[in-house]
N, C-alpha and C positions, 0 to 999 in steps of 0.2 A: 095236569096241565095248568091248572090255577094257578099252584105252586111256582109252576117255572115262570109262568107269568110275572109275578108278584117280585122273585127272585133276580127277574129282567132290572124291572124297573127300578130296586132296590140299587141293583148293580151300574146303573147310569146314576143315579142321584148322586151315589157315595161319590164315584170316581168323579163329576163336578167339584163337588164341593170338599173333598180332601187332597186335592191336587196341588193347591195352592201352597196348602200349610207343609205337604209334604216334600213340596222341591226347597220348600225354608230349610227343610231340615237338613237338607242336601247343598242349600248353599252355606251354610252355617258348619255343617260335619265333613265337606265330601274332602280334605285338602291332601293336596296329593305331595305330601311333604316325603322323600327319600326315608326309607328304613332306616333305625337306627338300631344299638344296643336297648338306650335308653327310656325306650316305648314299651319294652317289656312291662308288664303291671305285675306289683308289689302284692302279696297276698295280707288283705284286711279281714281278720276274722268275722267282724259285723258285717262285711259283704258277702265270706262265703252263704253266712248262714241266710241271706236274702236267696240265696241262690239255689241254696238245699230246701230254701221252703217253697221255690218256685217249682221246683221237681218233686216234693211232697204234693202240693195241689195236685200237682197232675196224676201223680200213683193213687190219690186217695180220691179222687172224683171217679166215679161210674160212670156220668156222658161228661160230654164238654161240646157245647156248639158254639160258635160265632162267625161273625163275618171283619174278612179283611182284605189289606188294598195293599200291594205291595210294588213297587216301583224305583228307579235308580237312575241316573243321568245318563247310563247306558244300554239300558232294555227300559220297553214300552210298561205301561202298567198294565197290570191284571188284579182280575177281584178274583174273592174267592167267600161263598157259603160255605160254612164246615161245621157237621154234626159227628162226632163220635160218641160209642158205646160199647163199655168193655162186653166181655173180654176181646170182640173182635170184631168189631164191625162200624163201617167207614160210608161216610156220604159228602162227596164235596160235588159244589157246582161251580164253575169258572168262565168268566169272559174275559176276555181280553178288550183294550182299549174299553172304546165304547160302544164294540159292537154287544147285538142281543143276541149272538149266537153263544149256547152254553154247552160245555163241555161236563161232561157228567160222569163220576168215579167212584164206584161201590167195590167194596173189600168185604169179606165174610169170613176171610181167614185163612179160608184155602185159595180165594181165588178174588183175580182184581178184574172189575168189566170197567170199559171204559167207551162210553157212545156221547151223537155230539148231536146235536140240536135242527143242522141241515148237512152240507159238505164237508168231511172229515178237512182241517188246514192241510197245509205242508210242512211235515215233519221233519222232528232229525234224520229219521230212519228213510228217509224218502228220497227219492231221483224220480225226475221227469215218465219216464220207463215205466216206474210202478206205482206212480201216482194218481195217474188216468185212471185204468180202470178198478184205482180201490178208493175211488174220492166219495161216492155219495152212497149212501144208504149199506154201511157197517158199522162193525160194533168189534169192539175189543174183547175177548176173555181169556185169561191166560191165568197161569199160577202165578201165587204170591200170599204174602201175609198185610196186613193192617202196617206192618213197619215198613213196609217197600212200598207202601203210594207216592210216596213224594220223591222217592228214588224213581219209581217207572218214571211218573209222571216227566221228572227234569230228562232222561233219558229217552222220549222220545221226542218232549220238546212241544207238549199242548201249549205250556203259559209261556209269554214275552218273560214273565218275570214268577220266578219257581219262589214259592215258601220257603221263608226263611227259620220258625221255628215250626222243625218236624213234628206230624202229628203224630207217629214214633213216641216221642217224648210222653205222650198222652197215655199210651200201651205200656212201655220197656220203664217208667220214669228213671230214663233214664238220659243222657247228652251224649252225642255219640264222638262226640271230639272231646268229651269227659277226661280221658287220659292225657290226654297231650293239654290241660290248662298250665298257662303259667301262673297266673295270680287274677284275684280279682279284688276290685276296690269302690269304693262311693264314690259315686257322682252328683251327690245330694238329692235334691228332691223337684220333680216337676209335673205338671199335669198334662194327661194324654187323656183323647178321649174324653175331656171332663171327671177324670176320675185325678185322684193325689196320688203319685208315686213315687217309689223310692228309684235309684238310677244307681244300676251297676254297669261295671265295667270287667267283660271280659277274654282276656288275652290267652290264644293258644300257640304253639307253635312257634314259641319264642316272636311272639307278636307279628308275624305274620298275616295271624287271622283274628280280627278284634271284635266282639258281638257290643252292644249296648241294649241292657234290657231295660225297660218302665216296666215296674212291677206293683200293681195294685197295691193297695194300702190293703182293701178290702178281701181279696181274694187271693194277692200274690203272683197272681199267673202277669203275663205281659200284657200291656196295651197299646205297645211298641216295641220292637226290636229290630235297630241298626247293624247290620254287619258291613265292615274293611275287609277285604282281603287287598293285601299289597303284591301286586305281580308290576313285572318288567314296564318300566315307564310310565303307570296307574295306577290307581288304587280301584279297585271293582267294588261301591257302592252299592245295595238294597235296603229297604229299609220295610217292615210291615205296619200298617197299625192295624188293631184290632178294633173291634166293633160288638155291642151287643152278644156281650159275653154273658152267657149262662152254664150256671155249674147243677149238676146232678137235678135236671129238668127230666119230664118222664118223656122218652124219646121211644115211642112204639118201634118194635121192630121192620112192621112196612115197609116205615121211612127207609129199609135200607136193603129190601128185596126187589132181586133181577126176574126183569122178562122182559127178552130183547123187542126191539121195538119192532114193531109190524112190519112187515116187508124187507128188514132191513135181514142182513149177511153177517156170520162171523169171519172178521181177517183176521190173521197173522202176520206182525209188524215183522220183518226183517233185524234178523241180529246185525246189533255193528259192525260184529265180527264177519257179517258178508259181505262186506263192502271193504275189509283189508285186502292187500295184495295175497293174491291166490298161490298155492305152490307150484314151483318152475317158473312164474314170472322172474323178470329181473330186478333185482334191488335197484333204484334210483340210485346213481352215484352223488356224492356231495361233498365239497370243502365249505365245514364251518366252523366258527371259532368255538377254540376248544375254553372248559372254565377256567382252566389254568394260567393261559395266554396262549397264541400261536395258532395252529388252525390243523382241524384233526379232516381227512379225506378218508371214506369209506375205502375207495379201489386198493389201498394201501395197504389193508388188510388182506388182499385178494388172497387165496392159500392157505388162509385160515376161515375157521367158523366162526360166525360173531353172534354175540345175543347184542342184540339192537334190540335196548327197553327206551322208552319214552316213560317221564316221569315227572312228577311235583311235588315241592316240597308241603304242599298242605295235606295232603292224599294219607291216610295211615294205609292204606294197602302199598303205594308207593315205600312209603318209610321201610316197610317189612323186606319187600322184595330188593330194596337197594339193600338191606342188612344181608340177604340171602344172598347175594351177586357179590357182595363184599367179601362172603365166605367160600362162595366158589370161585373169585378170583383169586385169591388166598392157594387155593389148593391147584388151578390149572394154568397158571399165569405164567409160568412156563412149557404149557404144550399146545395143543391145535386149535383149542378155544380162546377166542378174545371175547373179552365185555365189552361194550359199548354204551354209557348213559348218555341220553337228548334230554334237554330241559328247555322247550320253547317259553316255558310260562314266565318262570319265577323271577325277580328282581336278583343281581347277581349275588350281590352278599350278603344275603337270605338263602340263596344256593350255597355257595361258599362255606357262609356257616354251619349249615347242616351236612355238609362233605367231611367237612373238617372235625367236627363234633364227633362224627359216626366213622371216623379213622376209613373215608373210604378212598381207595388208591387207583381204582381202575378209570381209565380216561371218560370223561366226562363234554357232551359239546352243551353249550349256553347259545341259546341263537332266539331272541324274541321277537327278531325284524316278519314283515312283512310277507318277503321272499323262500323263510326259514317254513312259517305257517304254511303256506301254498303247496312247499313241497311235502310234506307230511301230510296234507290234508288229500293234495290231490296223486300226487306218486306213491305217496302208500296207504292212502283208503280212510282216513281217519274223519268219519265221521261228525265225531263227539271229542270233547275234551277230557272225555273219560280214563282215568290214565292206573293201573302202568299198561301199558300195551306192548305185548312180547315183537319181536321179529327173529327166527331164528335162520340164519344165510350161509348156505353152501360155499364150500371152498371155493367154486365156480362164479358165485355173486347171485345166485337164486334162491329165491323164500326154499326154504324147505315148509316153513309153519309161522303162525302168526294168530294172535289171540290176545284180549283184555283180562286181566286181571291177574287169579292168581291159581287157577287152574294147578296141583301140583302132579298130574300127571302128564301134562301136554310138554313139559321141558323135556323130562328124559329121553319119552323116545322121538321128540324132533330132534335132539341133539345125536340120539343114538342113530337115527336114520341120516344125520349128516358126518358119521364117522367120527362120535365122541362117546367115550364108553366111560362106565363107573360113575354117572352122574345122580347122589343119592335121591335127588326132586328138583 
């Protein structure tokens, strides 16, 4: 109790007094200039290697604690306590704003708990319906490993404002958008935190998504890290700093053992996936513009089966499954099935160019309005921004099935149960 106490208090000081410095950074970084080619970043050998040594710290450290504050011109800010300790085991503590209620998330390896300090908030996962009687006194325990904290975590939607470098990175050293870099390069040197660091720059996804790390002189790890992402009409700024960074400190194991709090209940959050449209409802009909030009309408397909994927171009699960839809359109683009791609997110020729890139043929709708949102949020259930998310629709214009991600059995036999046979996944 001490602890949390201490941890409170910690947690209002910071978010005072790094507020100021940290919306600089935001007026100074956030500029929301259109995509170009020419943003792509150039690969600089002296920067890779700032970068591999920032992921050598992390493989070669046993714990890592610190505290930090992360925030964006578009979500609230949130602090965050973080002590890790290989080979698996996880303690963060979180507030939001400036409230002192702290959210609290242990990993062990096998399993991730997550309990909150008074009244669970209002999550992603949540409707009015099932909020009431699961608001006060539960507790989270579900499966998962050390690398899926900051995955749950963003997925149910505890923080205004989700970590931006994964404690992942801490476990795997590894960067999990690692493949898809275009280049990275200097940004010369500046001080964070009171410490000297070096500033790298870097670009994935054909610059798409752009991180900025300060990287200690001393230890190498971050004591800031900027991410861009460019989507349709903005740029989606965050920014972290870090705080009171310690390497291979002796972090008893205590610190990071469960026993649910007194009185309180285990809940089970609700999958995303219950909240998509259910089978036999009817698909939402819709005319929206297609990425090519002109305007693609659902009902038009009536009499065929459609896979209706929703998708982004920053997503590597996205990336894979539009490579797989490109190969089963390929093969049934003359029979009962159509593909369908939606891209609410992304800025158009960011789209474009990864269509084009990835030789894909099958029609495609671009819609980032307002009105485009609403209907996919509320006519077909979408939760989260989580993407790709399947729809698979009957000749008749009703879900046969519908589901996140990349599941390889759920395609076949939806499609096979909506009269499409031969479908290898």
């Amino acid at each position: 109790m001490q602890m949390r106490k201490k941890t409170n208090i910690w947690i209002v000081v910071t978010a005072a007094a790094v507020i100021v410095e940290v919306w600089a950074l935001y007026v100074l970084g956030a500029s929301a200039a259109r995509w170009r080619p020419a943003m792509i970043v150039a690969e600089e050998p002296a920067a890779r290697a700032l970068y591999e040594a920032m992921l050598d710290a992390a493989r070669d450290a046993e714990t890592l604690s610190y505290r930090s504050f992360c925030s964006g011109p578009d979500s609230g800010p949130s602090a965050y306590s973080v002590q890790l300790k290989k080979p698996n085991l996880v303690h963060v503590e979180m507030t939001n704003g400036l409230s002192t209620k702290v959210t609290m998330v242990l990993a062990d390896g096998d399993r991730v708990r997550i309990s909150w300090s008074g009244d669970r908030p209002f999550l992603k996962v949540d409707d009015f319906e099932r909020n009431e009687p699961t608001q006060s006194n539960v507790y989270v325990d579900m499966s998962g490993s050390p690398a899926d904290v900051a995955g749950q975590m963003a997925r149910l939607g505890v923080a205004w404002s989700d970590l931006v470098w994964s404690p992942s990175v801490f476990f795997s050293g590894a960067d999990e958008f690692e493949p898809y870099i275009d280049g990275i390069r200097l940004r010369g040197t500046n001080e964070a935190s009171g410490e000297e660091c070096d500033v790298i720059e870097v670009s994935y996804f054909k610059a798409q998504r752009m991180r900025h790390y300060w990287l200690s002189r001393k230890d190498h790890l971050p004591r800031r890290v900027k991410e861009i992402v460019r989507l349709a009409g903005q740029n989606h700024v965050i920014a972290e700093e870090w705080f009171r960074v310690e390497i291979d400190e002796r972090i008893s194991d205590e610190r990071f053992a469960w026993s649910p709090p007194e009185g309180f209940r285990a809940w089970e959050p609700p999958e995303l996936e219950d909240f998509l449209l259910k089978p036999g409802s009817d698909a939402p009909d819709f005319e929206l513009p297609s990425i090519s030009g002109g305007a693609i309408r659902l009902s038009d397909l009536r009499g065929k089966v459609v896979w209706l994927c929703l998708w982004q171009v920053g997503s590597p699960k996205c990336r894979a499954k539009m490579r797989y839809l490109r190969s089963l359109h390929e093969k049934t683009k003359d029979g009962p099935l159509a593909i369908l791609g939606v891209n609410v997110t992304d800025d158009r020729r960011i789209a474009q160019t990864f269509l084009r890139d990835e030789a894909i043929a099958f029609p495609c709708v671009l819609d980032s309005s307002e009105e485009a949102a609403k209907l996919f949020a509320q006519g077909y259930g979408m939760k989260s921004s989580d993407a790709p998310v399947n729809f698979i629709i009957g000749r008749d214009g009703k879900i046969v099935d519908a589901w996140y991600g990349q599941d390889p059995h759920r395609a076949p036999a939806a499609l096979q149960a909506a009269g499409v046979q031969d479908v290898d996944r």
